[in-house]
N, C-alpha and C positions, 0 to 999 in steps of 0.2 A: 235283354242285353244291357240295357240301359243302367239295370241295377248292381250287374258287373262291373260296367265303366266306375261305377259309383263309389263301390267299395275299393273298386283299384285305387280309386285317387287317396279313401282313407287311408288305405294301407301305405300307400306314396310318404301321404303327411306324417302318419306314425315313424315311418323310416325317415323323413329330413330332420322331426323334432327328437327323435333318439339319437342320430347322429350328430346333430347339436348339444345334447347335454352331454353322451361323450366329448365332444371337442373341448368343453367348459370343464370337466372334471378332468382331462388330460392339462388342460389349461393349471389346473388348480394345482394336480400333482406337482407338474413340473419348475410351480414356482411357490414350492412348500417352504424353501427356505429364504425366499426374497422377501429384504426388507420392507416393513409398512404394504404387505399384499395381503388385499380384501378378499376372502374367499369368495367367490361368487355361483350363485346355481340360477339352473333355467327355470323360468315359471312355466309352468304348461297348464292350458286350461285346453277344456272342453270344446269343440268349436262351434258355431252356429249349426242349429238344428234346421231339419226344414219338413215343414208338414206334408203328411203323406195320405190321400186322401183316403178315408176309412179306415184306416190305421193309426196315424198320429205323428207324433215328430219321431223322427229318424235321426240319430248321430251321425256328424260327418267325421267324425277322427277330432283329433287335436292338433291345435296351435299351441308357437309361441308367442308366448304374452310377453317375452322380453327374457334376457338377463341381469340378475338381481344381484348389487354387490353388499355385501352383508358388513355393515358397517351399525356399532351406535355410536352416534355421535357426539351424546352426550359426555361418555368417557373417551373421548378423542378428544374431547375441548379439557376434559380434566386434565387428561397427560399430558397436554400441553401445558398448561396452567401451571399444574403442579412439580411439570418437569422444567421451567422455568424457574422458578422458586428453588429446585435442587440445584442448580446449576450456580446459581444466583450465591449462596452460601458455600456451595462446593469450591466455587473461583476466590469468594471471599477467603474462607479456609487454605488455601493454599497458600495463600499471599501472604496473610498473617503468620503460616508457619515459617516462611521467609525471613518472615522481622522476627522470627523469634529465636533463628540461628544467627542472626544477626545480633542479638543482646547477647546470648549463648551463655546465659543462665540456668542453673547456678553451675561457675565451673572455678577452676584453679587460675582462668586465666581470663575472665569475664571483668567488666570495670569494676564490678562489686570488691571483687580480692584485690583490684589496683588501687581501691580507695583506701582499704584497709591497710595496704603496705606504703601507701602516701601518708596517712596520719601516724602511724606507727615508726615511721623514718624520724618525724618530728619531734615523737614524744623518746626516739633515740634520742637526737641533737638536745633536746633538754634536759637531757642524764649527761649530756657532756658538749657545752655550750663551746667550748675550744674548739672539738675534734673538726678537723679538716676531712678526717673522713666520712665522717657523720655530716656535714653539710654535703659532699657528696652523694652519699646515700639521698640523700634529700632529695636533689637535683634529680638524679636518675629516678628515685620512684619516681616525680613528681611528670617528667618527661613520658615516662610509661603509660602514665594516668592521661595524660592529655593526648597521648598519640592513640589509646583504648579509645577515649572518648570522639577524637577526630575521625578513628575508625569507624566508629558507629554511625555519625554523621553524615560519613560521605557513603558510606553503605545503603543510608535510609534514601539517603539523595537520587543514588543511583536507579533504587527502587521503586520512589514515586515517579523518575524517568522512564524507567521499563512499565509500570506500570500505566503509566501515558501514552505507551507504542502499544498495549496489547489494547486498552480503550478506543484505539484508532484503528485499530487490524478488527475491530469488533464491529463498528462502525460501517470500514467496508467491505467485510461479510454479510453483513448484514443488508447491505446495498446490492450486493450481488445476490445473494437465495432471493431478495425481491424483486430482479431483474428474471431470474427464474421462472419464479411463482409467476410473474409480468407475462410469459412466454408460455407459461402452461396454463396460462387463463385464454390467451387468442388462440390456444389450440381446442380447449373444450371446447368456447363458443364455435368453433370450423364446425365441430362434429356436432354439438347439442340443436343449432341452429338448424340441423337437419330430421332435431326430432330424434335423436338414437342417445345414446346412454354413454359418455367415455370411461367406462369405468379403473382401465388401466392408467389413463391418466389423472383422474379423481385422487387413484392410491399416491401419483407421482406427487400430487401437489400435496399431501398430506405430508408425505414422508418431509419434503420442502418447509412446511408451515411446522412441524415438529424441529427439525433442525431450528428456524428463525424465533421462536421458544425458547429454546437454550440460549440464544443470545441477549434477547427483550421479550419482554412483553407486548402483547398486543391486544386486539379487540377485532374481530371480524363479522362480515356480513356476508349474504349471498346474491345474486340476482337470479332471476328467470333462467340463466342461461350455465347457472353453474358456476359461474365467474366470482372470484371472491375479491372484497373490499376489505383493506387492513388499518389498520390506524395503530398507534403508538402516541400513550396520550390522547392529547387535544391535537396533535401532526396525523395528516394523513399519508401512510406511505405507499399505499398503492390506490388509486382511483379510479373509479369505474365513471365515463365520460358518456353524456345522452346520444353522441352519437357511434356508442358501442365500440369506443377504443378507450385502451387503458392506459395510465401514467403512470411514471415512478418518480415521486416527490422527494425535492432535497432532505436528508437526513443528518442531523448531528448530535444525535444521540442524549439531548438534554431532554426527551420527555417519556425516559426507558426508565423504569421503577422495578423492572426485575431481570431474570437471567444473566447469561456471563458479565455482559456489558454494564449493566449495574452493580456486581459481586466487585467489577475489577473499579467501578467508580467508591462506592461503600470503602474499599479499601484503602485506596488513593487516600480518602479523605483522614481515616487512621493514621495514616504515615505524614499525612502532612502535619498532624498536630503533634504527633511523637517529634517530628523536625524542631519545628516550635518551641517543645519541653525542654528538648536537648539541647538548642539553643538557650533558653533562656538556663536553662541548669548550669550551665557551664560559665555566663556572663554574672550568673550570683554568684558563682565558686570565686570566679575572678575577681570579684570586688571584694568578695570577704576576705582574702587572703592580701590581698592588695592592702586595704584596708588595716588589717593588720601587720603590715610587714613595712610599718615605719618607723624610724629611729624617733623618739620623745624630743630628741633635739632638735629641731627647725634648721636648725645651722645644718647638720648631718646632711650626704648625698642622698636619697631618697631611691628606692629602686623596687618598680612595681615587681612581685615572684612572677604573675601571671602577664601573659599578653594576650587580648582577644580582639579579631579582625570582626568586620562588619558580617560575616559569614556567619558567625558563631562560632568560630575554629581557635581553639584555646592553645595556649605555648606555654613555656617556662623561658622566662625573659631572659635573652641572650647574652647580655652582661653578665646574668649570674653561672650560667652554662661554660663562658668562658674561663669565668673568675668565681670559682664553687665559694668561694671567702665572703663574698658578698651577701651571702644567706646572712639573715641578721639571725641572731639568736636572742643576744640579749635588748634591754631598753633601746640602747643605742650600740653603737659599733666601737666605741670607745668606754664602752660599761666594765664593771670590775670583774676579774675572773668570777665563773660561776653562776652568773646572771644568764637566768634562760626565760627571763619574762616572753619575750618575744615567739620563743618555740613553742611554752607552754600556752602563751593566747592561741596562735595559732593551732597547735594540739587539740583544743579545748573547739573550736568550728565544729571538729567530728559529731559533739551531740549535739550543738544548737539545734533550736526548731523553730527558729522566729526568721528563717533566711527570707524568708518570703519567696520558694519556689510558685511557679505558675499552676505545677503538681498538687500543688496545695501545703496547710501547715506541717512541714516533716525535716525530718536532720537528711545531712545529704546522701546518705548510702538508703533513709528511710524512701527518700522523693525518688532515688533509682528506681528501688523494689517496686515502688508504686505504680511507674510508669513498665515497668516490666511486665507485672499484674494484670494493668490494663489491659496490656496486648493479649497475656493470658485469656482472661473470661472473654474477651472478644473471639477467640481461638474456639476455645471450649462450646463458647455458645452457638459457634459455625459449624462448629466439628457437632453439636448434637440436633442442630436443625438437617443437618444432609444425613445422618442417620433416619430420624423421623421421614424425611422428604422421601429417603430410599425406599421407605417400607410402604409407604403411600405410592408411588410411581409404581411397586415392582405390584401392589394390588391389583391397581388399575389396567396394569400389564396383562397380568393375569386375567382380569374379564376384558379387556379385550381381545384375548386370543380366544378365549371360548365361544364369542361372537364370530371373530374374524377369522380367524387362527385355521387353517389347514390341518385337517386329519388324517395321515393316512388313512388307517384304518377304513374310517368313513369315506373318503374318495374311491376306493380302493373296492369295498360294498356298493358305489353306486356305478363303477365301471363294469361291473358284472351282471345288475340291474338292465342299466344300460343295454348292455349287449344282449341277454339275453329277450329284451324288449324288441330290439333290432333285429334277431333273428328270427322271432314270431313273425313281426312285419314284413323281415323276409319272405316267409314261411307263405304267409298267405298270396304275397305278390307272385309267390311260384304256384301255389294253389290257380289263383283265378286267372294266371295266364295258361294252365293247361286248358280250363274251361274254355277260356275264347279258344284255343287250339281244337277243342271237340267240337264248338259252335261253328268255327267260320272252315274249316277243312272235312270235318266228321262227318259235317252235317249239310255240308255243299252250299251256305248260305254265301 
């Protein structure tokens, strides 16, 4: 009877570890489409044998040896990596194409065509150094050009402001997913300290550490308990303490070399020197023009065309806006009819190349184009590293779903498996409990 009880218990164990790996592949099905979820399967081994004398060892059924969550890790650390990097250039790229509707090149109505129609006003006024309305002309294009250009300015300005709130909004996201991650590490150790496996939570803090990727880079470590250590840079942002509690360390974001947060910094730094450019572009315009727009006579009233504030923010000087007459044309303002020295020097700025832009050696529509450009291949080069990034991320995507990734199909095969395992073990537990039914009633013992 002995050897009844025996098999009953195998049979017992076959039915708890079959209705276990069912529960696991109900488990799996049911979260086919949840993000950052590790498939996981039972491990079943064999259980301890026990010698039987003049016989030999005897199987007792099967154990589980655990549930296994199918994860590599390797390409977990790449997606992260590498989907840092995309993000990094992705944020970059947007930001630039920002600035690049902002110059709004090449168009009919962009500073380029307003510079064109400011020298062209002039080299009218020098076909006709009288006209009154030609000096108007003047005035107005030249008002055009400088409120184009003010527009630009305060647009760029605006820019590296918004761009400064999304560096800060990155910052404390970033603070919060590691207050997170902070909370799903004292949850693993709850469980792992008991010796069992969290693997539902394993997936949560990945998905966690995948998002904080996209924002910065980082660098991680593990403990004994599952617990993960983060660092940014030479900062440490989350800490694991000797006496098995964790911290979340001040963050401000100066030692983040990748993801959003660095894409929106990379950017930042672009616009601040387009600021710079655009300033000083507009302080050489002002002098060249100034520069030449004075009477040969000493004696004569003097009146700069340009006005430029400490901002960099350029005018057409409002003595001449009120009084278009004041446009000098000729030498002086009291020169003989037809003298249009003064229009033609000025006219003639258009090709200089010796202005000494910051841009470098170029005429002034040339030092535009250039800083135009810049932002261009800056653009372009963003715009083809998150192409490259996309096809590397959507790789790595793809082996990780063939590791991790849920099958129907295959769950779906191992639920039938399953069951039909389950009802063998059934099968037998109704077998040998008829037995004992003949042994202990049948048989009167």
């Amino acid at each position: 009877m002995s050897g009844i009880f025996s098999t009953l218990n195998t049979a017992n164990k076959g039915l708890n570890a079959q209705q276990i790996a069912l529960n696991t592949a109900s488990h799996n099905i049911s979260n086919a489409n949840t993000e950052g979820f590790s498939r996981q399967r039972v491990d079943l081994k064999a259980d301890l044998a026990y010698t039987y004398g003049g016989i030999g060892q005897l199987g007792t059924g099967v154990k589980v040896n655990g549930v296994i969550r199918m994860v590599d890790d390797y390409v977990t650390r790449q997606i992260r990596e590498e989907g840092s990097s995309l993000n990094q250039y992705m944020t970059k790229s947007e930001t630039l194409e920002q600035m690049e509707i902002i110059y709004n090149e090449p168009s009919d109505t962009g500073l380029n065509f307003n510079i064109g129609e400011m020298f062209e006003s002039w080299q009218g006024l020098a076909k006709n150094p009288e006209s009154l309305t030609s000096k108007t002309i003047v005035v107005e294009k030249s008002k055009t050009f400088a409120d184009t250009l003010n527009h630009i300015s305060d647009q760029l300005e605006s820019l590296v402001d918004e761009t400064g709130l999304q560096i800060e909004k990155q910052i404390t996201d970033i603070k919060a997913v590691a207050q997170n991650i902070d909370t799903l590490n004292q949850q693993i150790f709850n469980v792992s300290i008991k010796g069992l496996v969290p693997n539902d939570l394993l997936d949560q803090r990945d998905v966690l550490m995948k998002d904080l990727s996209s924002m910065t880079d980082f660098t991680s470590s593990f403990d004994k308990y599952g617990r993960v250590e983060i660092s940014v840079g030479t900062s440490t942002l989350i800490g694991i303490e000797v006496d098995n509690t964790s911290n979340i360390n001040n963050f401000d974001g100066a030692t983040s070399t990748s993801g959003a947060l660095q894409g929106y910094k990379d950017a930042q730094t672009l616009i601040n020197i387009q600021i710079a450019e655009i300033k000083d572009f507009a302080e050489k315009i002002a002098s060249e023009f100034n520069g030449a727009h004075k009477p040969a006579d000493s004696t004569e009233t003097s009146y700069d065309f340009f006005n430029i504030d400490a901002d960099g923010k350029i005018s057409v000087n409002q003595d001449l806006v009120d009084d278009n007459s004041l446009v000098l044309a000729g030498e002086n303002y009291g020169s003989a009819p037809g003298d249009s020295s003064t229009a033609v020097k000025i006219a003639a700025i258009r090709d200089k190349s010796d202005i000494g832009f910051s841009a470098g050696k170029n005429t002034i529509e040339g030092a535009f184009n250039t800083m135009v450009t810049k932002v261009g291949i800056s653009k372009q080069h963003s715009d083809n590293m998150v192409t490259n990034q996309e096809v590397l991320v959507n790789q790595l995507q793809i082996r990780r779903e063939s590791t991790s990734g849920v099958s129907l199909d295959e769950e779906f095969t191992n639920v039938i498996q399953f069951q039909k395992a389950f009802e063998a073990n059934a099968r037998v537990i109704s077998v040998l409990t008829d037995m004992l039914d003949v042994l202990i009633n049948g048989m009167g013992v």
